[in-house]
C-alpha positions in Angstrom: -157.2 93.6 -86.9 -153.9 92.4 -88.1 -152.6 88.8 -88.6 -150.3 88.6 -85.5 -153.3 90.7 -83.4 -156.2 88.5 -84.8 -154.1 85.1 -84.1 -153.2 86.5 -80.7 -157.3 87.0 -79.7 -157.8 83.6 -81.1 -155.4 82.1 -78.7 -156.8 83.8 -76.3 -160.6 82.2 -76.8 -159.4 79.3 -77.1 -157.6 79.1 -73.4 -161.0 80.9 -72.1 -162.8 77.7 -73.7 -160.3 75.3 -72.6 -160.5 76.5 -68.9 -164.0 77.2 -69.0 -164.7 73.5 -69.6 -162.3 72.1 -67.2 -164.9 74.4 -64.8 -168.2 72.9 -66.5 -167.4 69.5 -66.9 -167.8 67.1 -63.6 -163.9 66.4 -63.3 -164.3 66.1 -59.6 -165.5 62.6 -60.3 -162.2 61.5 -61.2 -160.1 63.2 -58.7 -159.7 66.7 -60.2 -162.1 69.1 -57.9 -159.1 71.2 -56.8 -158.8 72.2 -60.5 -162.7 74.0 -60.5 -161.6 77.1 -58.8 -158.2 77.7 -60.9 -160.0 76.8 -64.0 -163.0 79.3 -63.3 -160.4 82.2 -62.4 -158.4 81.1 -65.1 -161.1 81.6 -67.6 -162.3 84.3 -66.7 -158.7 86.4 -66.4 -157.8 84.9 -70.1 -160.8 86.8 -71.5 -160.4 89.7 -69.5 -156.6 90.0 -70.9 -158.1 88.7 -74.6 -160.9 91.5 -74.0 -158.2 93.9 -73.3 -156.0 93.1 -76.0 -159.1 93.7 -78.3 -159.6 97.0 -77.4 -156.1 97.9 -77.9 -156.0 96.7 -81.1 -159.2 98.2 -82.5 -159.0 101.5 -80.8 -155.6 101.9 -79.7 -154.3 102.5 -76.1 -156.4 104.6 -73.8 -154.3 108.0 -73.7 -152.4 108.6 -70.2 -154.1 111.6 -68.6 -152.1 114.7 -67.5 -152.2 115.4 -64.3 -150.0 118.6 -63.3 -150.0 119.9 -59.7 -151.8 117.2 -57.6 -152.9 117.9 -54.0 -155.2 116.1 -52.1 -157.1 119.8 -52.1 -158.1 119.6 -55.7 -158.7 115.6 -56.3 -162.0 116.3 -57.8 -160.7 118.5 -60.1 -158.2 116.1 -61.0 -160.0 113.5 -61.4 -162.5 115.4 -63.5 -159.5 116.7 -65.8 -158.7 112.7 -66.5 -161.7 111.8 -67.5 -162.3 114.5 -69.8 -158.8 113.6 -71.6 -160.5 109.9 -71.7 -164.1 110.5 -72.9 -162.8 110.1 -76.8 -161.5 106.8 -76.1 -164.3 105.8 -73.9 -166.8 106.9 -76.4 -165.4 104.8 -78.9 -164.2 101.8 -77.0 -167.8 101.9 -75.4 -169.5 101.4 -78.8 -168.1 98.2 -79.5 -169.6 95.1 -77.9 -166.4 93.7 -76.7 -166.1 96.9 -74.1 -169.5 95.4 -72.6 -168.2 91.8 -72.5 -165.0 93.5 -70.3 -167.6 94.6 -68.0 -169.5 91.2 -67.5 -166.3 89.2 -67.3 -165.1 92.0 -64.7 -168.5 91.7 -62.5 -168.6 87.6 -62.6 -164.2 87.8 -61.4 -165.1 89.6 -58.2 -168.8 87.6 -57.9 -169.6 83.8 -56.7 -168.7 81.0 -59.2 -171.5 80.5 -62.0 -171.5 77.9 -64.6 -174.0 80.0 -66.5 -171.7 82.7 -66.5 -168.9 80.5 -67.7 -171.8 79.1 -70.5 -172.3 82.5 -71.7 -168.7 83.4 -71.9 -168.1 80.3 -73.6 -170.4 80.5 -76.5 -168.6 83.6 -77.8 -165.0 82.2 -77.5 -166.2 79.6 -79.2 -167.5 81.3 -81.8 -164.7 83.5 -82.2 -162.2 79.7 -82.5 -164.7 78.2 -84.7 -165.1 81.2 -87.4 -161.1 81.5 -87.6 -160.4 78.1 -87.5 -163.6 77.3 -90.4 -162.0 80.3 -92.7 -160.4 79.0 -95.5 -159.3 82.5 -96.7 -157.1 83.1 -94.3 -153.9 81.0 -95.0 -152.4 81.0 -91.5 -155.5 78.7 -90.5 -154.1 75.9 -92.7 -152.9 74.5 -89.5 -155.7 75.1 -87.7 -157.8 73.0 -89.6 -155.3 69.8 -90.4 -155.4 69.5 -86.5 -157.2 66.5 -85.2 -158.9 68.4 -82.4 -160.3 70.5 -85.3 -161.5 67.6 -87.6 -163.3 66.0 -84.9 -164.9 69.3 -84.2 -165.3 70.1 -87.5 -168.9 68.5 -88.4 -170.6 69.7 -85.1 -169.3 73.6 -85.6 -170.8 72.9 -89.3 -174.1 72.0 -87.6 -173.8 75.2 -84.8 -173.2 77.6 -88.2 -176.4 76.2 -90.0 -178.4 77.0 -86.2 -176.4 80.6 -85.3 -179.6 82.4 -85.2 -180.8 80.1 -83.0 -177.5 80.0 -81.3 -177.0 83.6 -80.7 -180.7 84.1 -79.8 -180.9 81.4 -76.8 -177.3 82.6 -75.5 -179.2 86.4 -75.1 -182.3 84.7 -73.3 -179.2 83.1 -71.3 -178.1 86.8 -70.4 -181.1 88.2 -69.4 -182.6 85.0 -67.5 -179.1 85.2 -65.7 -180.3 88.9 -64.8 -183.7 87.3 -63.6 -182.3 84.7 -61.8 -179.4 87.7 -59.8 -183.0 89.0 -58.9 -185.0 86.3 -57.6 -181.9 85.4 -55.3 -182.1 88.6 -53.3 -184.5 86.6 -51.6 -181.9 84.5 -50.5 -178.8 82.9 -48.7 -176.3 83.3 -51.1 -177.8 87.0 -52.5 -175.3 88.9 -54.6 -176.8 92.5 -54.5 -173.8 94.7 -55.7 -173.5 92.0 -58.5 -177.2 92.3 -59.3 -177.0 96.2 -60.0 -173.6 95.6 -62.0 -174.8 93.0 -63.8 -178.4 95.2 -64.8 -176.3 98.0 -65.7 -174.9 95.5 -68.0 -178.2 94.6 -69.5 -178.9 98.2 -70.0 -176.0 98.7 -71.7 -176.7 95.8 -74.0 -180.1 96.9 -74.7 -179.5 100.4 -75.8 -176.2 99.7 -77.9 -177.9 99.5 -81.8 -175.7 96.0 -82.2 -177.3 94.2 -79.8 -180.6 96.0 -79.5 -182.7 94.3 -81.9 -181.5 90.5 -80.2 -182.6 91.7 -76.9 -185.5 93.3 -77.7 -186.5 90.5 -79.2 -185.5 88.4 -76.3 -187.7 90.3 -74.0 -190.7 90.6 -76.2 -190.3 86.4 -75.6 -190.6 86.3 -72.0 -192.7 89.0 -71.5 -195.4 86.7 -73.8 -194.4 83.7 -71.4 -194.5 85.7 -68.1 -198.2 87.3 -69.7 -200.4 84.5 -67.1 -198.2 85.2 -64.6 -198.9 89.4 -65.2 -202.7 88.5 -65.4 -203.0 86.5 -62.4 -200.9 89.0 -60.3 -201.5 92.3 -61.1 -199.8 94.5 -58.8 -196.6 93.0 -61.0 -197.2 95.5 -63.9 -196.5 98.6 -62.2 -192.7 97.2 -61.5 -192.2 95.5 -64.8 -193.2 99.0 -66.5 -190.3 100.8 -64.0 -187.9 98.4 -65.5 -188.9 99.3 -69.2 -188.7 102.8 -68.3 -184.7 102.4 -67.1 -184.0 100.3 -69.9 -185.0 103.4 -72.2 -182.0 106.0 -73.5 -182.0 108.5 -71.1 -182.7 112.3 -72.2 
């Protein structure tokens, strides 16, 4: 991406990180609980538009469809036109991870409030402010790095960098213990079912893409060796768990 477009995602992060710890932190103690909600929403909408913004730079705007002699007779038709002039772009924008972060920021907006959702989205803003800011060959992050916010931060994002394996591999057990958790609360009050498919589509989608592949494969190999007692004492388990393989396989 360009200068202007890379500065401009930055930004963006950073506001996402801001707001998401204004949600995290327990600023209700001192007076400041009508702030949670805004701050979550707020979050959340500044990575959607950073998301957004993303995509445009790296793949360009997705082309307006032409639509010539719409009735309500022919709609399918229509709409089937549309997305044939889209499937380029989609194919594209779909093969870059920050297409499948859009669609988990999209499914937590329209869901209940989750700090682990917030976590997740977190770690990768971070990441994208501390790389930029810790780049010394880009000149316009000079500034960054003389600010004091940055010099205090400076020696713990040295520490994070030195871990980022470790890092990035307990933030995917973070997204699929998420999915487990969406699960496990069918079963109760506050169950989120529409969120639970959306948000296993999301997994899927993770899975299969060749970036991410290898980090949630791993992932999964992990709890299924800690969920292995739990297999041998019940059973009757198996037969689901080897369903949910089976879905999270390309399809033909």
């Amino acid at each position: 991406a360009a200068l202007p477009a890379r500065k401009t995602v930055v930004q963006g992060h950073l506001i996402t990180l801001v707001l998401g710890l204004l949600y995290i932190l327990p600023v209700e103690f001192v007076g400041l609980g009508v702030l949670k909600r805004p701050a979550y929403l707020g979050s959340l909408w500044c990575n959607i538009f950073t998301l957004l913004y993303t995509l445009k730079s790296n793949y360009g705007a997705p082309p307006l469809p032409q639509i010539s002699g719409f009735s309500m007779s022919n709609w399918r038709q229509t709409g089937q036109a549309a997305l044939q002039q889209l499937a380029p772009w989609l194919q594209k924008a779909m093969s870059g991870v920050d297409f499948h972060w859009l669609f988990f920021v999209l499914i937590w907006i329209a869901a209940y409030p989750s700090v682990w959702a917030v976590v997740i989205i977190g770690r990768r803003s971070l990441w994208s402010v501390g790389s930029y800011c810790s780049n010394e060959n880009l000149p316009e992050t000079a500034s960054w790095r003389e600010s004091r916010p940055w010099k205090a931060f400076a020696p713990t994002w040295a520490k994070l960098k030195q871990r980022e394996a470790e890092v990035l591999h307990y933030s995917t057990l973070a997204e699929i213990l998420l999915g487990i958790w969406l699960v496990v609360s069918i079963l109760m009050p506050w169950r989120q079912i529409l969120t639970c498919i959306l948000y296993w589509n999301f997994l899927r989608q993770r899975y299969q893409v060749p970036r991410s592949h290898e980090a949630h494969l791993k992932a999964w190999r992990q709890i299924g060796a800690k969920a292995q007692p739990l297999l041998q004492a019940a059973p009757f388990l198996q037969k689901p768990l080897d369903m949910a393989k089976g879905w999270f396989q390309p399809q033909a």
